[in-house]
DOBA-635823 format. One line per 3 residues: number of its first residue (from 1); for each residue x, y, z of N, C-alpha, C. Coordinates in steps of 0.2 Angstrom, whole numbers, always signed. Each point is the difference from the previous one (the first is absolute). Example, Ala and Ser with C-alpha at 12.3 -4.5 7.8 and 13.67 -1.06 7.14 Angstrom:
// DOBA-635823
1> +66 -28 +39 -4 +6 +0 +4 +6 +0  -2 +5 -4 +4 +6 +1 -4 +5 +3
END
This chain:
// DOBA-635823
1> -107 -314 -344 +1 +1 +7 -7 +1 +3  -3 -4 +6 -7 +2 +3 +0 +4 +2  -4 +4 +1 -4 +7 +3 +0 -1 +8
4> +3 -5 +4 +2 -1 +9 +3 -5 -2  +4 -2 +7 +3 -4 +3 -1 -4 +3  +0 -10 +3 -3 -3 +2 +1 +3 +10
7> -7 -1 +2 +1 +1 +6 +5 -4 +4  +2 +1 +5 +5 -2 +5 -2 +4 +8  +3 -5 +3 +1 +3 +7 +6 +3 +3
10> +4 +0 -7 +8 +2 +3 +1 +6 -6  +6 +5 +0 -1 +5 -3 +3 -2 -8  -4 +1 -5 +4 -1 -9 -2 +5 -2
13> +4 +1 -4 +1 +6 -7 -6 +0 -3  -2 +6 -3 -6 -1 -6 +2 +1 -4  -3 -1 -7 +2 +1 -6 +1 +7 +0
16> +1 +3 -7 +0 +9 +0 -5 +1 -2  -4 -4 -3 -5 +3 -3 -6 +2 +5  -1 -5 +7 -1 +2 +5 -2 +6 +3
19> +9 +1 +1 +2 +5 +2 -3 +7 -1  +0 -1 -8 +0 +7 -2 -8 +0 -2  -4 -5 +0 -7 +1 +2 -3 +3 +7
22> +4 -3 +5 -2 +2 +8 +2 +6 -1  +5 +4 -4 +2 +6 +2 -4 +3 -5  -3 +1 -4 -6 +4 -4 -3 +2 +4
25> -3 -5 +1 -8 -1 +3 +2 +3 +6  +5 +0 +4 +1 +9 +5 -1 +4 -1  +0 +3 -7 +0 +5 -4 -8 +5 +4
28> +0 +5 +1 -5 +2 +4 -6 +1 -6  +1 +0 -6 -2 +4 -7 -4 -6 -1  +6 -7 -1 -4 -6 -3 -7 -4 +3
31> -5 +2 -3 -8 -2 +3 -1 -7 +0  -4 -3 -1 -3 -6 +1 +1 -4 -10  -4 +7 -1 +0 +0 -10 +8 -1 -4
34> +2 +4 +2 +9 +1 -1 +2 -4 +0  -1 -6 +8 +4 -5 +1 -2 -6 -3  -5 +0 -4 -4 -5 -3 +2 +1 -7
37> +4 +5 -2 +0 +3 -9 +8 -4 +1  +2 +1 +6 +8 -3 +1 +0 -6 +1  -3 -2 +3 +0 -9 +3 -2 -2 -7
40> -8 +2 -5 +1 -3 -5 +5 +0 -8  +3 +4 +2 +4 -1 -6 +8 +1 +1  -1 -2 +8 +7 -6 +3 +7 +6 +0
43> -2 +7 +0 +5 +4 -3 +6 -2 +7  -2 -1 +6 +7 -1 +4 +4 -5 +0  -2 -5 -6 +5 -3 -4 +8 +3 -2
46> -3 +7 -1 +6 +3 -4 +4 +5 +8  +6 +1 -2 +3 +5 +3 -5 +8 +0  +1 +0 +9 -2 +10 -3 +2 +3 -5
49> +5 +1 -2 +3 +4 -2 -3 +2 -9  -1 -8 +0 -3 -2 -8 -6 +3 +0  -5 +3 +5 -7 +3 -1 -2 +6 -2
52> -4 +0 -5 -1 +9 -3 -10 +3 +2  +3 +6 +1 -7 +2 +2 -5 -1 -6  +4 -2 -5 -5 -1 -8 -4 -9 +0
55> +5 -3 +1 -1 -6 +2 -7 +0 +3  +1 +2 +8 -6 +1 +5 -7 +2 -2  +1 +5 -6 -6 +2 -2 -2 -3 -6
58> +4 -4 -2 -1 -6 -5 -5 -6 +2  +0 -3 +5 -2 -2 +4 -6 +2 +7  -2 +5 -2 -7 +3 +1 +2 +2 +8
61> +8 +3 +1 -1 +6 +7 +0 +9 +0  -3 +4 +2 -1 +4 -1 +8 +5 -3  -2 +3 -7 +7 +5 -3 +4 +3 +7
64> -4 +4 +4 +2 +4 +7 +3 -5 +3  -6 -4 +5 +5 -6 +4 +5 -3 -2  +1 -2 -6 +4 -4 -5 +8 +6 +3
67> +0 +5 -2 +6 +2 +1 +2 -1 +6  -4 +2 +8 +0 -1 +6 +2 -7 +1  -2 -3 -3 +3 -8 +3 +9 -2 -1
70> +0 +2 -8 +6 -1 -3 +4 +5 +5  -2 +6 +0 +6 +6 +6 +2 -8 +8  -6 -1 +3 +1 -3 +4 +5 -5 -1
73> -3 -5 -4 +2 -7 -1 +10 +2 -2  +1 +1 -3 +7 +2 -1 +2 +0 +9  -2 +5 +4 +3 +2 +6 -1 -6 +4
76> -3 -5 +0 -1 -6 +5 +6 -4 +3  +2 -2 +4 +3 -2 +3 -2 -7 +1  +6 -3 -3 -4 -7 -2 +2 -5 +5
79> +6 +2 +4 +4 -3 +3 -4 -1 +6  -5 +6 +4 -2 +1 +5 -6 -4 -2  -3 -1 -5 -7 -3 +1 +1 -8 +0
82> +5 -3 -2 +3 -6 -1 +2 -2 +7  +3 +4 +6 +2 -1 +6 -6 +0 +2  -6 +3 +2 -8 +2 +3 -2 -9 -2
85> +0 +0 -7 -3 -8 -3 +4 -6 +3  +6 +0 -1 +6 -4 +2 -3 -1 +9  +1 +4 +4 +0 +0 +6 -7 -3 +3
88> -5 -1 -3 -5 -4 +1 -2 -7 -5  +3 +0 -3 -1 -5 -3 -6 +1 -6  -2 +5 -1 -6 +1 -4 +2 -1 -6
91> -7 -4 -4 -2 -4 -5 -5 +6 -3  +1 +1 -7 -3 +4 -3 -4 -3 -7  -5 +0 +0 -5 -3 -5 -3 +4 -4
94> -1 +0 -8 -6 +4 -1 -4 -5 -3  -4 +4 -1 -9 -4 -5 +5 -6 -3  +4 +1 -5 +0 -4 -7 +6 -6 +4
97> +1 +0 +4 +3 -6 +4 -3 -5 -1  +2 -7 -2 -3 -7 -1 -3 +0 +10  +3 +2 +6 -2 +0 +6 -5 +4 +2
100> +0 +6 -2 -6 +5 +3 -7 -5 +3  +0 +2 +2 -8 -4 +3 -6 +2 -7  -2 -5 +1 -5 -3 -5 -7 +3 +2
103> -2 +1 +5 -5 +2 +4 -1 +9 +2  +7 -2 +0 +0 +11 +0 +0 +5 -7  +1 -6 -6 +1 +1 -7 -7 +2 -3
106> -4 -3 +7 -10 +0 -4 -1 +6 +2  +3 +4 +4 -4 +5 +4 -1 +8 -9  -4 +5 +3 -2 +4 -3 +7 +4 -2
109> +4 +2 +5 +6 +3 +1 +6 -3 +0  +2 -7 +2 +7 -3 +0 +6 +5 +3  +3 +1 +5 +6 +3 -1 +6 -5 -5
112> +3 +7 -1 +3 -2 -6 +7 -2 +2  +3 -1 +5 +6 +0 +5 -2 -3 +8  +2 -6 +1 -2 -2 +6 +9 +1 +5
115> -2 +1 +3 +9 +1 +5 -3 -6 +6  +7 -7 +1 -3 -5 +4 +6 +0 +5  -3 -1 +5 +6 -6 +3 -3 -5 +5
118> +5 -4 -2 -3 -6 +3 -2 -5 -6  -7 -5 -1 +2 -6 -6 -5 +3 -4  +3 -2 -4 -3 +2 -8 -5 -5 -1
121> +0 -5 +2 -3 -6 -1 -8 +0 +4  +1 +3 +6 -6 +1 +5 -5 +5 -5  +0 +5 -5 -3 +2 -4 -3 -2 -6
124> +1 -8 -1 -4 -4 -5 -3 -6 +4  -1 +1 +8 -4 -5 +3 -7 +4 +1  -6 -3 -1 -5 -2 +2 -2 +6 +7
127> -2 +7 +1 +2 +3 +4 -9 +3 +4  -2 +1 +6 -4 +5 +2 +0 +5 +4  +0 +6 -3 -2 +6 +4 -2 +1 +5
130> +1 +4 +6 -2 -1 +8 +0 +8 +2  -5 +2 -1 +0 +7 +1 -6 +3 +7  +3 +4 +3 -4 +4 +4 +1 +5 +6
133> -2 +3 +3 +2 +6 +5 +6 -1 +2  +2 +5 +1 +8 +1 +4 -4 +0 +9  -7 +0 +2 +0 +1 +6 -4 -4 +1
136> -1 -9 -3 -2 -3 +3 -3 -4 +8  -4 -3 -1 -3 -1 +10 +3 -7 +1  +2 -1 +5 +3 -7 +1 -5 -4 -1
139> -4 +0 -2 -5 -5 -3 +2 -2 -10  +0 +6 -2 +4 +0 -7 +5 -3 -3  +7 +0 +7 +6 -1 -1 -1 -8 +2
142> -6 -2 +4 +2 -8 -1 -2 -3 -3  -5 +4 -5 -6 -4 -7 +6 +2 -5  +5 +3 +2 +6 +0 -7 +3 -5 +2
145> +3 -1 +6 +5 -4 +0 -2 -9 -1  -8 -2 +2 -2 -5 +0 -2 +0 -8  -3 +2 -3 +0 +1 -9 +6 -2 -3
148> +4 +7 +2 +6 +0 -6 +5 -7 +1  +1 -1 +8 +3 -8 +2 +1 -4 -6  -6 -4 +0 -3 -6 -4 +3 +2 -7
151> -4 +4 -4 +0 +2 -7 +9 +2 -2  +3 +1 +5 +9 +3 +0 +3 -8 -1  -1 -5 +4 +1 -6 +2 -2 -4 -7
154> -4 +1 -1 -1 -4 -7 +4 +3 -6  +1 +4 +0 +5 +3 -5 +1 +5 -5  -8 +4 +5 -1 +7 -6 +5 +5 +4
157> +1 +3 -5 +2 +8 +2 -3 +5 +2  +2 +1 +8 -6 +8 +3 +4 +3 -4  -5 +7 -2 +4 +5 -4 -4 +6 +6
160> +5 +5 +2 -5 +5 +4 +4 +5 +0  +0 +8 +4 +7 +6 -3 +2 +3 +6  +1 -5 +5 +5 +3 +6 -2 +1 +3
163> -5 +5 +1 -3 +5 +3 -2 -4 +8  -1 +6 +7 -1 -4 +4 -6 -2 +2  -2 -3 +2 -6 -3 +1 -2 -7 -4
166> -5 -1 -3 -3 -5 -3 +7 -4 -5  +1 +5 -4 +7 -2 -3 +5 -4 +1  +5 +4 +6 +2 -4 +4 +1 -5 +4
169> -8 +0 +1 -2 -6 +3 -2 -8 -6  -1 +3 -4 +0 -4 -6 +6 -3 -3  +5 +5 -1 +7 -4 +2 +2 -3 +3
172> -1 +1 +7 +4 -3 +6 -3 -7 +1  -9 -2 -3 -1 -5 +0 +3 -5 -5  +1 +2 -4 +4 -2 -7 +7 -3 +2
175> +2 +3 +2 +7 -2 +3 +0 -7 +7  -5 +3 +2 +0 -5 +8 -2 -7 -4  -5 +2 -3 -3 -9 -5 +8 -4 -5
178> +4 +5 +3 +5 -2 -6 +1 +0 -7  -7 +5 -1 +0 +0 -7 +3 +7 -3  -1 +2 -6 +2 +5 -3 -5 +7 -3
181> +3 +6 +1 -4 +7 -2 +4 +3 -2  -2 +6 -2 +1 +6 -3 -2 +5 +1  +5 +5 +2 -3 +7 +1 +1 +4 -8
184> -5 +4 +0 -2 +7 -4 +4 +6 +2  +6 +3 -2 -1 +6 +4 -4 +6 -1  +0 +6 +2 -2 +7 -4 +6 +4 +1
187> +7 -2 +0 +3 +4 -1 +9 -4 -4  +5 +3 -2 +3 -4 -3 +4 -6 +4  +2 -5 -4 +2 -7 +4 +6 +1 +6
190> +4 +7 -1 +4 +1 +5 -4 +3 +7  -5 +2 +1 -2 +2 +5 -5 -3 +3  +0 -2 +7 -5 -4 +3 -6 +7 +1
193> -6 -2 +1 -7 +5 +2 -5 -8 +3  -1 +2 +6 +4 +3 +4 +8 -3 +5  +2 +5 +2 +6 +0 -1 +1 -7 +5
196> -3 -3 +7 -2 -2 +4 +0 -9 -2  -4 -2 -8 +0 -7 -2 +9 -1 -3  +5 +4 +2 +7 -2 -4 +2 -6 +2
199> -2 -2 +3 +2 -9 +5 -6 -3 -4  -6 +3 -1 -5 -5 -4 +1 -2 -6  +3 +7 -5 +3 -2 -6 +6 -6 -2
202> +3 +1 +5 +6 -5 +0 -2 -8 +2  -6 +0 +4 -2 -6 +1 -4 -2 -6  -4 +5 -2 -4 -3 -8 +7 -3 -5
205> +4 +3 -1 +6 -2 -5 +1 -4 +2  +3 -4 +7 +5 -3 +1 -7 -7 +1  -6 +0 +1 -5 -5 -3 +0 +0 -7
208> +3 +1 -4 -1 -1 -7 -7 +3 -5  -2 +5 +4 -5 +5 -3 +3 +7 -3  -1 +5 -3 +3 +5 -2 -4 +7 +2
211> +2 +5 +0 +0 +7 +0 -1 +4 -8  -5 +3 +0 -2 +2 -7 +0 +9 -1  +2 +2 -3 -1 +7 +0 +0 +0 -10
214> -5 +6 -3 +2 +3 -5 +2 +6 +0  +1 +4 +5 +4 +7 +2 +4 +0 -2  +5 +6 -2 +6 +0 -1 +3 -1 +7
217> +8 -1 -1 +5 +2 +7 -2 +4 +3  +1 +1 +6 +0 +5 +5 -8 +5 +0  -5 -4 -2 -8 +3 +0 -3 +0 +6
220> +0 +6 +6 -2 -1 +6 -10 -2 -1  -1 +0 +5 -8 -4 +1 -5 +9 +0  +0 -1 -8 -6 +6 -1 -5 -3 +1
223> -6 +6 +1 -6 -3 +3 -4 -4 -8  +0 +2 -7 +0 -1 -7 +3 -7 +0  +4 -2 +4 +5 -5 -4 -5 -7 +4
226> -3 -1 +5 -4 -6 +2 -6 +0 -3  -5 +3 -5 -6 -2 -2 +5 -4 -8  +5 +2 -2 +4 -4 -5 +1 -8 +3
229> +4 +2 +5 +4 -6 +1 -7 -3 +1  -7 +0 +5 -4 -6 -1 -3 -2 -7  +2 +3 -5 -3 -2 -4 +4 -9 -2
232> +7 +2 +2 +5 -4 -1 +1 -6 +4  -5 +1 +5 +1 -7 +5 -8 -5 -1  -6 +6 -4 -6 -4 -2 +4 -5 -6
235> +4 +4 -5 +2 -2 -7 +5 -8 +1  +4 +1 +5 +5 -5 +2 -4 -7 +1  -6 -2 +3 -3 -3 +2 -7 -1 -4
238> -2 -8 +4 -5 -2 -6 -7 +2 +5  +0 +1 +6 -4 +2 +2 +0 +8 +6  -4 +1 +3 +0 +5 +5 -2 +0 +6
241> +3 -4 +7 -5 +3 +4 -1 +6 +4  -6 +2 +4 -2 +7 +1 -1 -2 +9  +3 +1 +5 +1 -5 +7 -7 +7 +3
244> +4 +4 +3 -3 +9 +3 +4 +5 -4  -7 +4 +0 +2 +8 -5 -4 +5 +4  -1 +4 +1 -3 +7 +1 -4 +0 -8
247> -4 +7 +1 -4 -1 -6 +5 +4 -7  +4 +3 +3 +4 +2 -4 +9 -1 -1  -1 -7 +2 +6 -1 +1 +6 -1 -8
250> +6 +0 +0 +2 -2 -5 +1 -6 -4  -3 -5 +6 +2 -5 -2 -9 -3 -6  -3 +4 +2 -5 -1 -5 +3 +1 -9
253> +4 +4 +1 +2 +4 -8 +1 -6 +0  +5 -5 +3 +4 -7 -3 -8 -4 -2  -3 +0 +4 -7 -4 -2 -1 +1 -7
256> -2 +6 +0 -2 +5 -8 +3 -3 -4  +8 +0 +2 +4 -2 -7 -1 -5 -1  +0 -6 +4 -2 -6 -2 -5 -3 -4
259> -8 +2 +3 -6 +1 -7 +2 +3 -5  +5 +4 -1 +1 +2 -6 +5 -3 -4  +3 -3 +2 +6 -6 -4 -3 -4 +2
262> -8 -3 -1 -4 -3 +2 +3 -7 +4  +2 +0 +5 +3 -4 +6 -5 -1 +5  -2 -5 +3 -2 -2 +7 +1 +5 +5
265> -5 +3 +3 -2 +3 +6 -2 -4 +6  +3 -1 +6 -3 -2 +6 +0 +4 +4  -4 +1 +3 -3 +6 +8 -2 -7 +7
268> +2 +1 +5 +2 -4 +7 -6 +4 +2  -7 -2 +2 -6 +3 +3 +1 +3 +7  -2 +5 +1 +3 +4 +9 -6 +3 +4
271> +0 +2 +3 -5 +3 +3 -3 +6 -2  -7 +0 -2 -5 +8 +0 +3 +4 +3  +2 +1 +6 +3 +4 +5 +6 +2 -1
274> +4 -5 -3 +7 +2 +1 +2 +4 -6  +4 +9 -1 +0 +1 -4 +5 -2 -4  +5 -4 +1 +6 -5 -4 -4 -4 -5
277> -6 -4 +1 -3 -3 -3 -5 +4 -4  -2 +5 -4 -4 +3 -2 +3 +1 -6  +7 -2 -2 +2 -2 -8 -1 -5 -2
280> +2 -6 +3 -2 -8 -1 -7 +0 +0  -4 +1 +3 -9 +1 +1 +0 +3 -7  +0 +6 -2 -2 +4 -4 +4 -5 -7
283> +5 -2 +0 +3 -3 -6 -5 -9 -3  -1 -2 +8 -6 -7 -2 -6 +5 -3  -4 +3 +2 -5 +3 -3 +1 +1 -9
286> +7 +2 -1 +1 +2 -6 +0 -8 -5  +2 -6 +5 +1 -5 -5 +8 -3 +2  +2 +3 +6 +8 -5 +3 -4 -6 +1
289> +5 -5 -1 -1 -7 +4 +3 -1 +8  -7 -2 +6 +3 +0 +6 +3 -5 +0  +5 +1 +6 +5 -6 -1 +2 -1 +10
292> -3 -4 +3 +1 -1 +7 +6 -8 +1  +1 -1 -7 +6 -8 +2 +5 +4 -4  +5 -3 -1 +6 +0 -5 -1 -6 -6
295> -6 -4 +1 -3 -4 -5 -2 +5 -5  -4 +5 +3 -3 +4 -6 +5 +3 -4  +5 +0 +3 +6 +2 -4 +3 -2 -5
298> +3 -6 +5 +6 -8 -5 -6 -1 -5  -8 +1 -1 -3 -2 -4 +4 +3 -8  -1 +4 +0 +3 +5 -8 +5 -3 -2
301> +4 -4 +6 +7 -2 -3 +2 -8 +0  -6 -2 +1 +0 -7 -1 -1 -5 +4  +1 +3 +7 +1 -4 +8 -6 +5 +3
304> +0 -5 +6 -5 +4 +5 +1 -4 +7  +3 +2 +5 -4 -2 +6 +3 +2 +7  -5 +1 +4 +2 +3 +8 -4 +9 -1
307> -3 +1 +6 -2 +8 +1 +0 +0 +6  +1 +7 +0 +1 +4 +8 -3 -3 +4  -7 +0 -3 -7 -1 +5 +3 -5 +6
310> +3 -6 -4 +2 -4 +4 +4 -2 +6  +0 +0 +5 +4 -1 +5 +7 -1 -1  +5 +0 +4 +6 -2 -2 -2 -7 +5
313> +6 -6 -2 +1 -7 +3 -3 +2 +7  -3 -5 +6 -1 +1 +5 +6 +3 +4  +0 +4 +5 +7 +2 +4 -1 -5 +10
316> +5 -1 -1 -2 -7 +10 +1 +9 +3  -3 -2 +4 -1 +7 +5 +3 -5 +7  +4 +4 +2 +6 +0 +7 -5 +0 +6
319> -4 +1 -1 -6 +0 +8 -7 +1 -1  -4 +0 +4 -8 +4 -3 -2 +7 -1  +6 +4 +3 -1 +7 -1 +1 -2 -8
322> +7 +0 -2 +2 +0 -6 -6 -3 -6  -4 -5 +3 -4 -6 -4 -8 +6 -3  -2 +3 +8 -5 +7 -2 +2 +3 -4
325> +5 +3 +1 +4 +6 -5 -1 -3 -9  +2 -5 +1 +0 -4 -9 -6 -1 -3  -4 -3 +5 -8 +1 -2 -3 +5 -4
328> +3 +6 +5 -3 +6 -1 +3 +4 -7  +6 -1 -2 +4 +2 -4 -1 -2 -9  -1 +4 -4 +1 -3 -7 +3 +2 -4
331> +3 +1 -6 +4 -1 -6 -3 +10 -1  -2 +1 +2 -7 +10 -2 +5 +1 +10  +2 +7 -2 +2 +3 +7 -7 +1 +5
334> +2 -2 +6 -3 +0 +6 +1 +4 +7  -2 +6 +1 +3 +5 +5 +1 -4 +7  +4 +2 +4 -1 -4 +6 -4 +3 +5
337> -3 +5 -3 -6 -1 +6 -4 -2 +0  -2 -4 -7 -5 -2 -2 +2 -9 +3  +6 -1 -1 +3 -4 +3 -2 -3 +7
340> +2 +6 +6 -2 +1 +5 -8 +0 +2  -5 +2 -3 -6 +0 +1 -2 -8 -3  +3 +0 -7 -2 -8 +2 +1 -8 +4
343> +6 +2 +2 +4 -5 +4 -1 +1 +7  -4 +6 +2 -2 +1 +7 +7 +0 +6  +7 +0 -3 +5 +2 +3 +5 +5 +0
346> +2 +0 +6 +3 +7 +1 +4 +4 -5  +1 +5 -1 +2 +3 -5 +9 +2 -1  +1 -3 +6 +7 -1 +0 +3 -5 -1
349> -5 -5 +3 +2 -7 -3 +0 -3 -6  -5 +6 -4 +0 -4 -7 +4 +2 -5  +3 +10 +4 +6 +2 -4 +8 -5 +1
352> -1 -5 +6 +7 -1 +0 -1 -5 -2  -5 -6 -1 -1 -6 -4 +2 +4 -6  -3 +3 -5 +2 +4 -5 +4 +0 -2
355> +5 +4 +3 +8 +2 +2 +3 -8 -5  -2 -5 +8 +5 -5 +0 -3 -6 -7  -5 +2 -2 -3 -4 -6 +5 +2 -6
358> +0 +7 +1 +4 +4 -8 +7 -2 +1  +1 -2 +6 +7 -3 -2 +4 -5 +0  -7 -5 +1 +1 -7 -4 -3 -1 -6
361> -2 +6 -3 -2 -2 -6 -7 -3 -3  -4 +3 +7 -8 -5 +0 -4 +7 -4  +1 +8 +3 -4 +6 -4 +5 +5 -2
364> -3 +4 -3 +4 +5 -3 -5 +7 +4  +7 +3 +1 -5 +9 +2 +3 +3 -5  -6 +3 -4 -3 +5 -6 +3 +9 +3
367> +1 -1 +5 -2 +8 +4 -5 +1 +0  -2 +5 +5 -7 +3 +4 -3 -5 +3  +5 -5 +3 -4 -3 +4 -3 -8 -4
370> -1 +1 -7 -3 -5 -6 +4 -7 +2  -2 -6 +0 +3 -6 +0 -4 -2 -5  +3 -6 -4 +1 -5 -3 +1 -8 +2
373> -3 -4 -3 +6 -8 +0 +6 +1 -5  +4 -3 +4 +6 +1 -7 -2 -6 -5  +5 +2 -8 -2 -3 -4 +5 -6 -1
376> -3 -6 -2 +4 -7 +2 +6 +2 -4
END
């Protein structure tokens, strides 16, 4: 009998031995080591009831904890953890699965228990990392979505971990391109963090991407549990990009991990001034690859072409105000006052062309004011 159950979109049963693994590994006692002495000598094979604290320490778990788990493990309720798995559809994998990702198996650490939902399949495709600030500047968030676009559409997989900002925005372009991603969580696969992307999660799955956690069940969002989980979205992916970071952001750690399961780093170049870009800056000095197209991308994966830099298709402008305003406009956010000073027209007229442009679909507003061309 395997160690999960194939994914689905509708509720099935999991095996017991499943079951009675997802319930261990709730176990407050059972560490990271524990679960690794367990997974490899496959003990949730067997019935709780069959388990000795002797066994445990046969198998290199401490004589003390050994007792404490066996006390536990006897008390579990099997039936509720089986209803928690049932009810999402969760897929459970570990290391020694013919499917575990191939690419997460190189890393230093491997979790030894992956919890899925969503496709099991989206985890042995060709995948890149998309990592940066939760507080991104409307400039950032359209060098994601113009980046990640392309490379989603050819058929890599974004990997990124929910989080808002860069993340999210990494996702959402992944999906718009109609291609496929993957979130990381930091906490167990039953709880959204933050609570806010629960309509994004559901859209990643029901795009044919997956939701990943190694957490147990019910693992709230410890501050501990996301320098883990990036290690797990560098490892999932054959490359890393780094968009904006603060100098001390955590999306650098994901960078780290990558150099060190020796993977491709890319850094997106920014402004001296701006302090978002002074981790991408700082990381090209170290030896990142800059990457201004999504060519420098698709390269590692066999394809290349199209970049931000680029214009989108020309847009027919409804008038000559409209036809200034396009001139002046490019693919990089444009304030409208900047707008207005170079257009040399009134400031009201160019918020209500503006207006009427966003909703034909000629610009996009960023907020603060930031315009865009929309993306073809």
């Amino acid at each position: 009998m395997p160690a999960y159950y194939s994914a689905t979109y509708h509720r099935k049963t999991p095996p017991l031995a499943a079951v009675r693994l997802a319930a261990v590994h709730q176990l407050p006692m059972v560490s990271w080591k524990t679960l690794r002495l367990l997974v490899d000598h496959r003990l949730y094979d067997r019935p709780l009831a069959d388990w000795s604290a002797a066994e445990l320490v046969t198998i290199g778990v401490d004589p003390r904890l050994a007792a404490r788990v066996i006390e536990r493990a006897w008390q579990l309720d099997l039936d509720r953890a089986e209803q928690q798995l049932n009810y999402l559809s969760v897929t459970i994998m570990t290391i020694h699965d013919s499917d575990y990702p191939a690419q997460l198996k190189e890393i230093a650490s491997p979790p030894s228990v992956l919890y899925l939902r969503g496709s099991v399949e989206a985890l042995q495709t060709p995948a890149l990392a998309v990592v940066g600030t939760r507080q991104p500047s409307p400039h950032g968030q359209v060098i994601t979505e113009r980046l990640v676009g392309p490379v989603a559409q050819a058929g890599v997989i974004i990997v990124s971990g929910l989080a808002i900002g860069i993340d999210a925005s990494a996702h959402r372009a992944a999906l718009a391109a109609a291609g496929r991603t993957v979130a990381v969580l930091g906490t167990g696969i039953d709880l959204t963090y933050p609570p806010e992307h629960r309509s994004l999660v559901e859209e990643i799955i029901a795009g044919g991407g997956t939701i990943v956690s190694e957490f147990p069940l019910g693992s709230p969002p410890e501050r501990h549990h996301f320098p883990q989980r990036n290690r797990v979205i560098a490892g999932l992916a054959r490359a890393t990009m780094l968009v904006e970071a603060g100098e001390r952001s955590g999306a650098l750690i994901t960078a780290k991990f990558a150099v060190e399961s020796n993977r491709e780093v890319f850094a997106v170049p920014g402004s001296v001034l701006s302090p978002t870009s002074v981790g991408p800056n700082n990381w090209l000095k170290l030896g990142a690859r800059p990457t201004t197209s999504s060519a420098d991308l698709l390269e590692i994966y066999g394809a290349g072409q199209g970049s931000w830099l680029t214009a989108p298709a020309r847009i027919a402008p409804a008038n000559e105000i409209e036809a200034t305003l396009l001139s002046l406009l490019t693919v990089e956010p444009v304030h409208i006052d900047e707008l207005v000073e170079k257009s040399r027209l009134d400031t009201s007229i160019v918020s209500a062309t503006l207006a009427l442009m966003e909703v034909n679909g000629k610009v996009r507003h960023l907020g603060g004011m930031f315009y865009t061309l929309e993306a073809p």
